[in-house]
Steps between C-alpha positions, in 0.01 A plus 500: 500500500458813246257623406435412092394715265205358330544599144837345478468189412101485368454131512410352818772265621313139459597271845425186326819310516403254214461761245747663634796230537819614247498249231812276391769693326837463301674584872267203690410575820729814559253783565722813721388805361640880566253789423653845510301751515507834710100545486413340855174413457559380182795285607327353788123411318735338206681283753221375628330417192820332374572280804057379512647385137789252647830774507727522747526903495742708596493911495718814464408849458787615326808390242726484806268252670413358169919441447499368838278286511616365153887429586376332842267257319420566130132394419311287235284761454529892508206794423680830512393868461675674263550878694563461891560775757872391476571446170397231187354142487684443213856501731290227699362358202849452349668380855242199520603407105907475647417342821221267373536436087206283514257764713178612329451882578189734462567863440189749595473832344228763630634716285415396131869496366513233309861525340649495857253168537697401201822567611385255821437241326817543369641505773354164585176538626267270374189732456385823625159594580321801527413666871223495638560106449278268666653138710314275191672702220840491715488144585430405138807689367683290715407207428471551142669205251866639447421527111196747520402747720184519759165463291308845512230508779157428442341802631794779536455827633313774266742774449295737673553287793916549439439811498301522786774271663782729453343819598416338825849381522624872462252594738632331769835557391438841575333485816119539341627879440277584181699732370838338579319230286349741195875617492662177478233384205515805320125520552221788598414454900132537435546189250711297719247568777196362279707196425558439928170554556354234260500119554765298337406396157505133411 
């Protein structure tokens, strides 16, 4: 078993099966899901969270595997990231839409571009959400009633936390180099370094 990053998913994952059961929707008791998504621990916390919540999940770390797994048996139920090491969610995104008309997918952006978001839903995805995106905010999109969209979360993260978030997404992106980092964020070292060194906000 990995090992999993703490800060990517910030809710704890909640093992009681009751509140946790996937409620009735428009597809009945169909319940496969794919998540693609080439951040390991991020991939493998969110599958657990989603199957404690009554999916049968499936994974793939890339659009290849995401195709793959698609054309051998297309799913009720699809989160996708938007940029993987091998190409774009939204060629996955719009596979699952030919194979599948009556799929729900989830698109997830880290990357705050919201007209390519657009352009998913166009696509066909049903929703996109915003990464870091916890298994509650995820599992509601799904599940949301086909004429709305997910209602916003009670307590979402403070944007100093998404901040927070994505620089320590680049971080380990780039092997905790600080520098590699300050480059990539067009930001001073000695700035990044006082952000690393504090505790994440709330």
């Amino acid at each position: 078993m990995p090992v999993i990053d703490s800060h990517v998913i910030d809710k704890p994952i909640d093992t009681n099966p009751e509140a946790k059961t996937m409620p009735a929707t428009d597809k009945g008791a169909e319940s496969s899901l794919l998540i693609v998504d080439d951040d390991k621990p991020f991939l493998t916390r969110l599958a657990r969270a989603m199957e404690s919540r009554g999916y049968i999940v499936r994974t793939a770390e890339t659009v290849q595997e995401g195709l793959a797994a698609i054309d051998e048996s297309p799913p009720a139920f699809a989160v996708i990231d938007m940029r993987l090491s091998d190409g774009n969610g939204l060629d996955v995104i719009t596979r699952l839409k030919e194979r599948r008309a009556d799929a729900r997918g989830i698109i997830l952006t880290g990357y705050g571009n919201i007209a390519t978001a657009v352009t998913a839903v166009k696509l066909g995805a049903f929703d996109y959400l915003a990464k870091p995106a916890d298994a509650d905010e995820v599992h509601a999109a799904l599940v949301a009633q086909s004429s709305g969209r997910a209602e916003p979360p009670e307590n979402p993260m403070s944007a100093d936390r998404v901040r927070w978030e994505h620089i320590q997404r680049v971080y380990e992106l780039c092997g905790r180099n600080v520098s590699e980092t300050a480059r990539r964020l067009n930001m001073h070292r000695r700035t990044l370094q006082r952000i690393l060194a504090k505790r994440a906000p709330r």
